[in-house]
DSSP file (Angstrom, degrees, kcal/mol; ACC not computed):
  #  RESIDUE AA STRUCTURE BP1 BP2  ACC     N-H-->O    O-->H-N    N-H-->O    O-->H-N    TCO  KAPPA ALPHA  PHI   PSI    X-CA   Y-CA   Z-CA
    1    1 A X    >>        0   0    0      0, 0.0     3,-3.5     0, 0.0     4,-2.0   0.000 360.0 360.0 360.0 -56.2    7.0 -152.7   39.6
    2    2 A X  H 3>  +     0   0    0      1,-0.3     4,-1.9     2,-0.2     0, 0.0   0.829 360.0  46.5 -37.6 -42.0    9.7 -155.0   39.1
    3    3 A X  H 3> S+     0   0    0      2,-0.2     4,-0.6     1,-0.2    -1,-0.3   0.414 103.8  61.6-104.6  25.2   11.1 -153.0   36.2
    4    4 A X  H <> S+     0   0    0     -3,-3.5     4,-2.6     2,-0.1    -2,-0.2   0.477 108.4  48.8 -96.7 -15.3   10.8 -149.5   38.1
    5    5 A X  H  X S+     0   0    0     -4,-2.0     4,-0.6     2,-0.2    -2,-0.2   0.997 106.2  49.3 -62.7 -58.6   13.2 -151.1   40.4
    6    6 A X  H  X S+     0   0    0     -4,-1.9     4,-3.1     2,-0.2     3,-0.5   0.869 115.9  51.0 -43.9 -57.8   15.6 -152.4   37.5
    7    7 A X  H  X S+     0   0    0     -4,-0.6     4,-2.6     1,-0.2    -1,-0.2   0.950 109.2  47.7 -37.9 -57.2   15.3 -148.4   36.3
    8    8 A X  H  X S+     0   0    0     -4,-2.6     4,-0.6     1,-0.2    -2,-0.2   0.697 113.6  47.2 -68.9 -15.0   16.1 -147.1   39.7
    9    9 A X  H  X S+     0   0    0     -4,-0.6     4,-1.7    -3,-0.5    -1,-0.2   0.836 109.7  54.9 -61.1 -44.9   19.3 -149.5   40.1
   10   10 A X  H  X S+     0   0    0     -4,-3.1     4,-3.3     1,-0.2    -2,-0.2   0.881 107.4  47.7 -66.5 -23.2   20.4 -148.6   36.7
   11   11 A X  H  X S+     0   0    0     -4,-2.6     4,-2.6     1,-0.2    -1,-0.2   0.846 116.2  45.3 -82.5 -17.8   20.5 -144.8   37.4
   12   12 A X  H  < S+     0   0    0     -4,-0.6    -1,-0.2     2,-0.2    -2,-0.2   0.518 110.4  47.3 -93.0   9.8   22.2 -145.3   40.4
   13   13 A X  H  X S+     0   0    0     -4,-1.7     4,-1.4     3,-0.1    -2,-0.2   0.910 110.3  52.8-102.3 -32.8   24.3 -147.3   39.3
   14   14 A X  H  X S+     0   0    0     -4,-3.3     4,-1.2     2,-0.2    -2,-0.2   0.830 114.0  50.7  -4.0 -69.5   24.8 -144.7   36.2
   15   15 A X  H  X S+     0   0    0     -4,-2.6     4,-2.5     2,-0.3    -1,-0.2   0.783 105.4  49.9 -52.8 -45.4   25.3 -142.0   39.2
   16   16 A X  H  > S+     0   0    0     -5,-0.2     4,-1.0     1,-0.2    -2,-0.2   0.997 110.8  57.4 -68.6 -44.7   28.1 -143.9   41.3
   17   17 A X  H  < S+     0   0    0     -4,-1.4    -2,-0.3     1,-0.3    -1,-0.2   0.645 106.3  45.6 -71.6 -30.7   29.8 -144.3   37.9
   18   18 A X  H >X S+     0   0    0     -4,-1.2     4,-2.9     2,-0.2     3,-1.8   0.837 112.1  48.3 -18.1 -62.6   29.9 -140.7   37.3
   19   19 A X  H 3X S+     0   0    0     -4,-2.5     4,-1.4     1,-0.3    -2,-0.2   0.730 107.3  55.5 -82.1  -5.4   31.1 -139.9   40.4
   20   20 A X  H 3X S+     0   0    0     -4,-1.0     4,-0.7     2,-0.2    -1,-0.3   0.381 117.1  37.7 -75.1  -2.9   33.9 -142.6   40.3
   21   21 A X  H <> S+     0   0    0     -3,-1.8     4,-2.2     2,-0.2    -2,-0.2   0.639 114.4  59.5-127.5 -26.5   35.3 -141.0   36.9
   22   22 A X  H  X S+     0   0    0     -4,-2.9     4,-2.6     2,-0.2    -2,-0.2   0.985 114.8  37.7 -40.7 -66.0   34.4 -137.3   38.6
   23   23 A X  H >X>S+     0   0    0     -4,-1.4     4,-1.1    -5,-0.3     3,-0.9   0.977 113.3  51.5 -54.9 -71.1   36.8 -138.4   41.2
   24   24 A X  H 3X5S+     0   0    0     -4,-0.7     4,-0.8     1,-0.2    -1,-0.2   0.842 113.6  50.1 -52.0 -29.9   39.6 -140.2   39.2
   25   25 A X  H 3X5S+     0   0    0     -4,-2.2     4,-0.6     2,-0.2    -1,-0.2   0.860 107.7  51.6 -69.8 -26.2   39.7 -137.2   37.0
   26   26 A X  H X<5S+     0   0    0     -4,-2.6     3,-0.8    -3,-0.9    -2,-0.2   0.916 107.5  48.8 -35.7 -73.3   40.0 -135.0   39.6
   27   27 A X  H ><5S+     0   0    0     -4,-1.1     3,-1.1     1,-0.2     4,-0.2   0.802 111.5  54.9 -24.8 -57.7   42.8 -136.7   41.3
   28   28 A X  H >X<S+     0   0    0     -4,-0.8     3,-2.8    -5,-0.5     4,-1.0   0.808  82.9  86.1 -65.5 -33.3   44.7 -136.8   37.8
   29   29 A X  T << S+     0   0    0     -3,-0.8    -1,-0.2    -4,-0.6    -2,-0.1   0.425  75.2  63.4 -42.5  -9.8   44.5 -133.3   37.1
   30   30 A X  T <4 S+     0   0    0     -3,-1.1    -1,-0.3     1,-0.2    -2,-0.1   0.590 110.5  45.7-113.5  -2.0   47.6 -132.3   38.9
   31   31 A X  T <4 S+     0   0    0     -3,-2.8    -2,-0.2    -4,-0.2    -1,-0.2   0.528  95.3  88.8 -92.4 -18.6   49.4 -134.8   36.0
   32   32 A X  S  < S-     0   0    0     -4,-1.0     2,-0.0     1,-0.1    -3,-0.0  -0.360  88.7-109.7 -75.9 152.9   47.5 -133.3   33.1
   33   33 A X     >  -     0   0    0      1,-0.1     4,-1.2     4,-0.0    -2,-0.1  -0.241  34.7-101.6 -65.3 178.1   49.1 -130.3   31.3
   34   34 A X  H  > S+     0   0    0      2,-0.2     4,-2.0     1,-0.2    -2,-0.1   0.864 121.1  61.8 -91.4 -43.7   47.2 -126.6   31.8
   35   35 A X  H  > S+     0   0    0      1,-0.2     4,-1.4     2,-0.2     5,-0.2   0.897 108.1  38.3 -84.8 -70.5   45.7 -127.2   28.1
   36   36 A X  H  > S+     0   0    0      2,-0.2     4,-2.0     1,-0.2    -1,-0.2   0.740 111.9  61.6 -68.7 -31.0   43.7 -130.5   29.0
   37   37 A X  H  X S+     0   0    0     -4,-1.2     4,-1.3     1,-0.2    -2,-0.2   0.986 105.1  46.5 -40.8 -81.4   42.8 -129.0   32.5
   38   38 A X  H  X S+     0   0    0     -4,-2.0     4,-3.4     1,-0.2    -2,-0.2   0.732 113.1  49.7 -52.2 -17.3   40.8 -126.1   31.0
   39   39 A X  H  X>S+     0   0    0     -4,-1.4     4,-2.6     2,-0.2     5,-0.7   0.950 111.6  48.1 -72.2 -45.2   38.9 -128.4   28.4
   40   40 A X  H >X5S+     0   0    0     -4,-2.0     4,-4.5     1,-0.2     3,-2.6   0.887 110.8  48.8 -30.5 -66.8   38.0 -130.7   30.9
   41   41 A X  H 3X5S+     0   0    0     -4,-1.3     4,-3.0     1,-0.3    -1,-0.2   0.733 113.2  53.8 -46.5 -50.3   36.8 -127.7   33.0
   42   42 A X  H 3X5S+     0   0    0     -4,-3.4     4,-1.1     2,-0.2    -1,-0.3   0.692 111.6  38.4 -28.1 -45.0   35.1 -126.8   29.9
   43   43 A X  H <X5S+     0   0    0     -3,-2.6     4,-2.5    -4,-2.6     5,-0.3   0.738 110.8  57.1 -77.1 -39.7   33.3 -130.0   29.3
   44   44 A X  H  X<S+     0   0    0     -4,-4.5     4,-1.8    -5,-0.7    -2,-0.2   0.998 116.0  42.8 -73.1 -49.5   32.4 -130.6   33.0
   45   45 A X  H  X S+     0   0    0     -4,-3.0     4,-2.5     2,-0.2     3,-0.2   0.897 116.4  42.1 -54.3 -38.7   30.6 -126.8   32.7
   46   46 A X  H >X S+     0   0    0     -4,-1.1     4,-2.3     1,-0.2     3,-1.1   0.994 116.7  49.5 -67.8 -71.5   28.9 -127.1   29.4
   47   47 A X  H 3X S+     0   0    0     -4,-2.5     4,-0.8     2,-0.2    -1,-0.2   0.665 116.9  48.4 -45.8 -23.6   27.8 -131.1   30.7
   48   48 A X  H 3X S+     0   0    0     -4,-1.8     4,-1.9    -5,-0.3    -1,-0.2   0.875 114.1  41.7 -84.7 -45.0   26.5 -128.9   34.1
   49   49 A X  H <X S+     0   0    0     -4,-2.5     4,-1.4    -3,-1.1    -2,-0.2   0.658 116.3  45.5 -83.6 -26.1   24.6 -126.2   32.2
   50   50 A X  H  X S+     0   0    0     -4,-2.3     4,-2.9    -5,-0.2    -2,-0.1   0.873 115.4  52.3 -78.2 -40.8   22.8 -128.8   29.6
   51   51 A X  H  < S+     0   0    0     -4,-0.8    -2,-0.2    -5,-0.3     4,-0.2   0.951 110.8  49.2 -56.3 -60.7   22.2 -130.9   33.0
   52   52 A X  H >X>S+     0   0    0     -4,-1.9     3,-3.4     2,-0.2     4,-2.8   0.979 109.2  47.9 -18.6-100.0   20.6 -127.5   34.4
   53   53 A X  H 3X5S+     0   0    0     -4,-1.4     4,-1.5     1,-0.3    -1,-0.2   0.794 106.4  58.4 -51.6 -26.8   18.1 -126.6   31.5
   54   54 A X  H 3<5S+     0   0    0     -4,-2.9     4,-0.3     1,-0.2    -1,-0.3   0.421 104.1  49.9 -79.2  22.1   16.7 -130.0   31.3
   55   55 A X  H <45S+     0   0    0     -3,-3.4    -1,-0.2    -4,-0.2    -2,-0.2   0.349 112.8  46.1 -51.1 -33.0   15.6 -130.0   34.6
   56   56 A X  H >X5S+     0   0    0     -4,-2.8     4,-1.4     2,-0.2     3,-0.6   0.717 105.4  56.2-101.6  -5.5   14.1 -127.1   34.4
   57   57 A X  T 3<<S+     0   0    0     -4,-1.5    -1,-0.2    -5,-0.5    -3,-0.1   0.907 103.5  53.7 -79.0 -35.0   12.6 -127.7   31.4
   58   58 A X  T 34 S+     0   0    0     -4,-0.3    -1,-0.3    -5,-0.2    -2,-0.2   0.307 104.8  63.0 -69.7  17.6   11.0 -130.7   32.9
   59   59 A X  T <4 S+     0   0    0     -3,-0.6    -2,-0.2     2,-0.1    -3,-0.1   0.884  96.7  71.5 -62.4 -91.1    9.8 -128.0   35.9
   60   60 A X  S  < S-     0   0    0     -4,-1.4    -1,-0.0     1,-0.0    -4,-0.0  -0.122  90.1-115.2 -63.9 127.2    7.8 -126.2   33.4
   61   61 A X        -     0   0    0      1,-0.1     2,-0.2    -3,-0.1    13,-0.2   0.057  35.3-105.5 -10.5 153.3    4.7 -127.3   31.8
   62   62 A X  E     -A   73   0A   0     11,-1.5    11,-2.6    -4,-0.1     2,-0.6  -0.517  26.6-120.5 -76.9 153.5    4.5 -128.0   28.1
   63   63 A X  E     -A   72   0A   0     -2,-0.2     2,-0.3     9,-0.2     9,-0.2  -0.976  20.1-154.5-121.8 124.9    2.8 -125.8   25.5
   64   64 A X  E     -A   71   0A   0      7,-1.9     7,-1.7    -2,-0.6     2,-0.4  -0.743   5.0-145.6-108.9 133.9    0.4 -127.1   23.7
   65   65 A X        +     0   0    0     -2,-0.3     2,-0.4     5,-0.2     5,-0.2  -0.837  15.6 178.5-107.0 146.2   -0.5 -125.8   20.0
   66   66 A X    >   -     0   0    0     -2,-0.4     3,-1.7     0, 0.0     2,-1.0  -0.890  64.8 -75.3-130.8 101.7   -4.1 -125.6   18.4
   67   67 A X  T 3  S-     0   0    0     -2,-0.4    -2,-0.0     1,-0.2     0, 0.0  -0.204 119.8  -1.9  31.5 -77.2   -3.8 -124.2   15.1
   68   68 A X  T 3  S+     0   0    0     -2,-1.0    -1,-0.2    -3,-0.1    -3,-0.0   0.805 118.5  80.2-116.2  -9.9   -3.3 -120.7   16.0
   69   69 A X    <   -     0   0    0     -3,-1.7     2,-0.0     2,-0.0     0, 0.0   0.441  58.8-150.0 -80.1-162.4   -3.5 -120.7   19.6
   70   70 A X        +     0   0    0     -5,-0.2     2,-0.4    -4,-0.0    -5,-0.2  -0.283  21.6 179.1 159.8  62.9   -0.9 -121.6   22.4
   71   71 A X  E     -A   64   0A   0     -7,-1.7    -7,-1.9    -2,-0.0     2,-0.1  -0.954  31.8-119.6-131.1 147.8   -1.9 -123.0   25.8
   72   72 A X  E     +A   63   0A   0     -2,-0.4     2,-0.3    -9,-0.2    -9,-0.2  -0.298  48.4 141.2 -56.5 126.6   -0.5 -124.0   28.5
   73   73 A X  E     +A   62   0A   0    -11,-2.6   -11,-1.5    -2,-0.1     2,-0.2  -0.947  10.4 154.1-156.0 176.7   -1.3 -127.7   29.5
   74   74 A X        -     0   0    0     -2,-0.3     3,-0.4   -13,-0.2   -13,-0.0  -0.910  58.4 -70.3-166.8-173.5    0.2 -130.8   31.0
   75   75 A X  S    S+     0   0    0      1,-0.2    -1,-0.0    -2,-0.2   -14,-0.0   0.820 128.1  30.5 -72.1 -18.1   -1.1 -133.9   32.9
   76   76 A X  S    S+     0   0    0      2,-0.0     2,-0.8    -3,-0.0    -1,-0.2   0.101  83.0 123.1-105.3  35.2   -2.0 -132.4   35.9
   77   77 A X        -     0   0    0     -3,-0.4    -3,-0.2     1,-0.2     3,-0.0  -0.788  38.5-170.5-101.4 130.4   -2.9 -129.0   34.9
   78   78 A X        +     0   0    0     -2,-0.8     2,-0.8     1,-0.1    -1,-0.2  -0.043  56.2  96.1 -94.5  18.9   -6.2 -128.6   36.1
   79   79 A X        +     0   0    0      4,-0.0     2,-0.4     2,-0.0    -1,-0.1  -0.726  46.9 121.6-103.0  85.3   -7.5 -125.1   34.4
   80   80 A X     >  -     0   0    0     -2,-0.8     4,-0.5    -7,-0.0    -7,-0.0  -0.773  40.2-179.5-155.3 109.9   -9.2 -127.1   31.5
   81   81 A X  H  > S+     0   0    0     -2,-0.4     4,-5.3     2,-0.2     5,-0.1   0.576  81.5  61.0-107.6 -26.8  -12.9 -125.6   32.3
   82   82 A X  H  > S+     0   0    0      1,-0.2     4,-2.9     3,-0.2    -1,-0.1   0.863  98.7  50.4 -76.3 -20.8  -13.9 -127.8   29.4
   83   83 A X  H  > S+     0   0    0      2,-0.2     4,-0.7     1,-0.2    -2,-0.2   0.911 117.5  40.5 -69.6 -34.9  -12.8 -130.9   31.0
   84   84 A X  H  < S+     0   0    0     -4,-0.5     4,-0.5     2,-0.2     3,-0.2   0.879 112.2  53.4 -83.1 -21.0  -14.7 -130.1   34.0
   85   85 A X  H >X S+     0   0    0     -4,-5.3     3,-2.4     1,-0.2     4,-1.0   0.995 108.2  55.1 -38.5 -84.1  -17.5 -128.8   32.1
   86   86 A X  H 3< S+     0   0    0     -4,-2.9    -1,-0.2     1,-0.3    -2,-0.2   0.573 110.3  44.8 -33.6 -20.6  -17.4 -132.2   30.3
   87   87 A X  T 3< S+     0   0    0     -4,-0.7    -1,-0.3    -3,-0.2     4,-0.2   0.546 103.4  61.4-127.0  15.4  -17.7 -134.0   33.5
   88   88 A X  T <4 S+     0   0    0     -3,-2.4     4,-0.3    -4,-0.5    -2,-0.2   0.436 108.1  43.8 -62.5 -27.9  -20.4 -132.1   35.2
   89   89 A X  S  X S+     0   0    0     -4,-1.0     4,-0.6     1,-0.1    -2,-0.1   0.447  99.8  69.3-110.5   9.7  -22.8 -132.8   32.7
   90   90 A X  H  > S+     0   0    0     -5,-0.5     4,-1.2    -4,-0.2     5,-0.1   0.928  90.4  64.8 -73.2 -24.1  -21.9 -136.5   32.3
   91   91 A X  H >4 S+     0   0    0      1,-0.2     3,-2.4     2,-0.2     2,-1.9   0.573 109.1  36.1 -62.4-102.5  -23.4 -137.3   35.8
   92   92 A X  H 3> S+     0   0    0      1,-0.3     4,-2.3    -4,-0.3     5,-0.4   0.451 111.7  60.8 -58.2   7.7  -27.0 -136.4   34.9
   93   93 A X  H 3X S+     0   0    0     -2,-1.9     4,-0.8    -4,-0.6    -1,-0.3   0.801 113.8  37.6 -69.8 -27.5  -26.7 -137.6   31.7
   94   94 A X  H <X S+     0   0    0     -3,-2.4     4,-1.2    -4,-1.2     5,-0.3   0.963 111.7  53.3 -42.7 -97.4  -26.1 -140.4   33.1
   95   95 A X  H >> S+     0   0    0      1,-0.2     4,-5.8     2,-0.2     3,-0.8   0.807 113.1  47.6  17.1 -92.9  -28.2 -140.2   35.6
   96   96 A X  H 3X S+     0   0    0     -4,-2.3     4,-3.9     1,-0.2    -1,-0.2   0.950 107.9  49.1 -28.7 -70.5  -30.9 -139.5   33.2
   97   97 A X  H 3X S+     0   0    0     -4,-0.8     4,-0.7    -5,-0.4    -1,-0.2   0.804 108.2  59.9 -56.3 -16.1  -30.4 -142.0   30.8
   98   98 A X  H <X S+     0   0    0     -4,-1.2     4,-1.6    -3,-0.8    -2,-0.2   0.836 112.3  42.1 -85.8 -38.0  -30.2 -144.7   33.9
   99   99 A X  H  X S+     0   0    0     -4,-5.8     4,-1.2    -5,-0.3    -2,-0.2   0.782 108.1  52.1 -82.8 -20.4  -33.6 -143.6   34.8
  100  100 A X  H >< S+     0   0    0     -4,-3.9     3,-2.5     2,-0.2     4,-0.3   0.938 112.6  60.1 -64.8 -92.1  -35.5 -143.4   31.1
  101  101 A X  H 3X S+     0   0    0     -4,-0.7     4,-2.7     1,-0.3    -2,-0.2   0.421 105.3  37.7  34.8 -87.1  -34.1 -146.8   31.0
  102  102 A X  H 3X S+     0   0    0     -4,-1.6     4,-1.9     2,-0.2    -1,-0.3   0.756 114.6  56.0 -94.5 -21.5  -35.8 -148.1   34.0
  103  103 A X  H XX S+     0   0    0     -3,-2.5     3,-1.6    -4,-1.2     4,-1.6   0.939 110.5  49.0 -50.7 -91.1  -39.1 -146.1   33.1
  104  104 A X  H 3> S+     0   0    0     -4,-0.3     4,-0.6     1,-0.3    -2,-0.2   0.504 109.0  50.5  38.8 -90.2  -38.9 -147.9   29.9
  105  105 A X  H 3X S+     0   0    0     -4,-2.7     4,-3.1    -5,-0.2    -1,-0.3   0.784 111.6  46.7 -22.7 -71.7  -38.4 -151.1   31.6
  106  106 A X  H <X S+     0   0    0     -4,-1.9     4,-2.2    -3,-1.6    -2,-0.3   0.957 114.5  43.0 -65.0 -54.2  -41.4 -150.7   34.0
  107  107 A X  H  X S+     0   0    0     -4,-1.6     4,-1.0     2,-0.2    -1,-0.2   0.688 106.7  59.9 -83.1  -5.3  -44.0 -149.6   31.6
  108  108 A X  H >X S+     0   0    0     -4,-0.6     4,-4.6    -5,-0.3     3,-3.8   0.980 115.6  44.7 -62.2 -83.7  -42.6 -152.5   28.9
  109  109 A X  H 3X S+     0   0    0     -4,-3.1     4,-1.1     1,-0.3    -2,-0.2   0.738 114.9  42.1 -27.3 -38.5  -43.8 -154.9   32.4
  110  110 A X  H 3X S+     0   0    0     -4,-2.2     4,-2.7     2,-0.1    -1,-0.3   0.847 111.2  54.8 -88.5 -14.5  -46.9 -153.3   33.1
  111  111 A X  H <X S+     0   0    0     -3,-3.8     4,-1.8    -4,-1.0    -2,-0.2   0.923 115.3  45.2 -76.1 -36.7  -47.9 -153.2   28.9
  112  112 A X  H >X>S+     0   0    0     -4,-4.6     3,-4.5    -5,-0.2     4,-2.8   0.880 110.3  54.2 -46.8 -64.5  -47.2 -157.3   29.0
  113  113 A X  H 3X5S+     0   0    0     -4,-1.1     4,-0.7     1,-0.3    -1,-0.2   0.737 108.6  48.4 -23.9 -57.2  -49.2 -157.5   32.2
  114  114 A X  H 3<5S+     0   0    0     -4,-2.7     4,-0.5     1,-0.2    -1,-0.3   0.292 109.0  50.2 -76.2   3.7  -52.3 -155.8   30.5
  115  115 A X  H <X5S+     0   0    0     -3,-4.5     4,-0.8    -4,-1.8    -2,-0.2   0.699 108.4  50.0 -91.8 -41.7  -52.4 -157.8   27.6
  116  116 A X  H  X5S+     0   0    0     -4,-2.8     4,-0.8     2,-0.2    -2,-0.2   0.662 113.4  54.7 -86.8  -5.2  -52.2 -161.4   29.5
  117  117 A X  H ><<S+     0   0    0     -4,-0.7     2,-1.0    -5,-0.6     3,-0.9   0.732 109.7  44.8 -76.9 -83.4  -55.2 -159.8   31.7
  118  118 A X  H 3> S+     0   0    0     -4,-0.5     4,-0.9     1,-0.3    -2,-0.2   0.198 104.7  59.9 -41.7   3.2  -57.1 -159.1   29.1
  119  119 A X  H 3< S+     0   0    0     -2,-1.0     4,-0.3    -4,-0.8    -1,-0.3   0.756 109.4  42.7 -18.6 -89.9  -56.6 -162.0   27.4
  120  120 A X  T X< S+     0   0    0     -3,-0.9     3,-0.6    -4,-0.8     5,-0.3   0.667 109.6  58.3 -73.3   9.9  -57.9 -163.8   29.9
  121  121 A X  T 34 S+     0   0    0     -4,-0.4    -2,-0.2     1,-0.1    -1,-0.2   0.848 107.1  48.9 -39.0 -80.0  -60.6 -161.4   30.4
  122  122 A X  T 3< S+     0   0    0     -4,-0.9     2,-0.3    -5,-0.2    -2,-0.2   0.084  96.9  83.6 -40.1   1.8  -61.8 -161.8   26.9
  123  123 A X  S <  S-     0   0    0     -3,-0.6     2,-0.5    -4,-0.3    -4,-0.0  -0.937  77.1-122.9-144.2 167.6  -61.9 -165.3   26.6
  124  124 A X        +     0   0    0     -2,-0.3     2,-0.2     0, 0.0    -3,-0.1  -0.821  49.5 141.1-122.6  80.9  -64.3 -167.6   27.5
  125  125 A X        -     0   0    0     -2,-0.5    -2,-0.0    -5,-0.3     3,-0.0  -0.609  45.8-112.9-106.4 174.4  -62.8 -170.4   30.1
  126  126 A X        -     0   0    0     -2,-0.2     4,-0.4     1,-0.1     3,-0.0  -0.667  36.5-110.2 -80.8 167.5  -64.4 -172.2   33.4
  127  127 A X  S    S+     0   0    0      2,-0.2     3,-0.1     1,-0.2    -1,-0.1   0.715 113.2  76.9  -4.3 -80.9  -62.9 -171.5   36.3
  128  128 A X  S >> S+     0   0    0      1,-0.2     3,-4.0     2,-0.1     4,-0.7   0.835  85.1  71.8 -41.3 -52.0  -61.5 -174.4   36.8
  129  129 A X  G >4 S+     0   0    0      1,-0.2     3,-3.8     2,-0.2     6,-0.2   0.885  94.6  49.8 -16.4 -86.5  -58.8 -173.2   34.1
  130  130 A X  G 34 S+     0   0    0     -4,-0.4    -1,-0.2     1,-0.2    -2,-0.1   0.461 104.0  61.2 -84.1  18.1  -57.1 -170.8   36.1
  131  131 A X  G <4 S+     0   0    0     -3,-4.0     2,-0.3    -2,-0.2    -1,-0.2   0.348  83.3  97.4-101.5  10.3  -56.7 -173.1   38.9
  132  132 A X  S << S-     0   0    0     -3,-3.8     3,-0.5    -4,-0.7     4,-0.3  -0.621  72.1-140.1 -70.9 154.8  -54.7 -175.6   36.9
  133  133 A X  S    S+     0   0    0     -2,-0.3     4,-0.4     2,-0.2    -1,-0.1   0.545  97.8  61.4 -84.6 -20.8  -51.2 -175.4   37.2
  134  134 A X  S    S+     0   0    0      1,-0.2     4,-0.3     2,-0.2    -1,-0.1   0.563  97.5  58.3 -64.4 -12.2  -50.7 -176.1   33.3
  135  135 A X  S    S+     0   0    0     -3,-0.5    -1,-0.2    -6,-0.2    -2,-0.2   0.596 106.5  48.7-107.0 -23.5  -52.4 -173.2   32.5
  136  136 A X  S  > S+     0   0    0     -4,-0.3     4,-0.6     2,-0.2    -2,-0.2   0.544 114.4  40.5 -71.1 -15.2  -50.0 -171.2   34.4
  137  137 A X  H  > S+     0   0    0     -4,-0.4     4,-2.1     2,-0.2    -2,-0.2   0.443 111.5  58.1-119.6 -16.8  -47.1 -172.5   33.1
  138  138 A X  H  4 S+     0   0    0     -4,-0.3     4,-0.4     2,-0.2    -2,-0.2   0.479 109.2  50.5 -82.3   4.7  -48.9 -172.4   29.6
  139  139 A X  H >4 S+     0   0    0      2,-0.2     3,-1.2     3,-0.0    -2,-0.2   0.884 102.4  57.8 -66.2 -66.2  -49.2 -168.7   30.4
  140  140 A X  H >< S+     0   0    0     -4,-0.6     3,-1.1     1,-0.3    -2,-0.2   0.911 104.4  55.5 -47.3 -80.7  -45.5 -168.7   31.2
  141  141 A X  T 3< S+     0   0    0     -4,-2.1     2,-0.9     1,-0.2    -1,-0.3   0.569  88.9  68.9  17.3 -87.4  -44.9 -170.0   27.5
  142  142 A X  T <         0   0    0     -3,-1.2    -1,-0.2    -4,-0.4    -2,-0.1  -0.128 360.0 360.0 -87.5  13.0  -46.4 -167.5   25.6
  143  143 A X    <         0   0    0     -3,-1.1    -1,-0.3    -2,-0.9    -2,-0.1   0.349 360.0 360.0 -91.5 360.0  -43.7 -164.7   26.7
């Protein structure tokens, strides 16, 4: 931010200094010979009209080339059907992908789950085992 300030000083301060040597030449004019009048007058149009078309050339858009083609674009130009194409089908692709994911995920959870039933299902402990608290945390382990 600090150096869009520094920019905007320098152009006005660029601008007052213009119009101080606009003025002092003005004023001087009525000393100059007829010869040095019209160049000025010359200069100050040419410097008016160069001033002119780049402004309006920053107006218009930029033309962008693609091998043989021509189109119009800029940053804001919004007729680019493929950019919006392109970001209509990134939500459900998204989307999508967020949700295989968490399918994924879940049935990953339920396949552990059904192996450490069966497991204990299949083997041959007392009871008393799966009220131990070591056997739970020796469960817990085995991940």
């Amino acid at each position: 931010m600090d150096t869009d300030n520094n920019k905007l000083r320098l152009r006005a301060a660029e601008a007052r200094f213009g119009y101080q040597v606009a003025a002092r030449l003005t004023d001087d004019t009525e000393h100059l010979p007829d010869e040095v009048v019209q160049r000025l007058k010359g200069i100050r149009h040419m410097v008016v009209d160069r001033q002119r078309t780049r402004r309006q050339a920053l107006a218009r858009p930029p033309v962008l080339s693609h091998g043989q083609t021509a189109t119009l674009g800029g940053p804001g130009d919004s007729s680019s059907w493929r950019l919006r194409l392109g970001l209509l089908l990134a939500i459900p692709t998204l989307l999508f992908g967020l949700y295989a994911l968490q399918h994924y995920q879940q049935e990953r959870f339920v396949r552990k789950i059904a192996d450490i039933d069966t497991a204990l299902l299949l083997d041959n402990l007392p009871p008393q085992a799966y009220v131990d608290p070591g056997f739970t945390s020796y469960l817990r382990q085995g991940d």
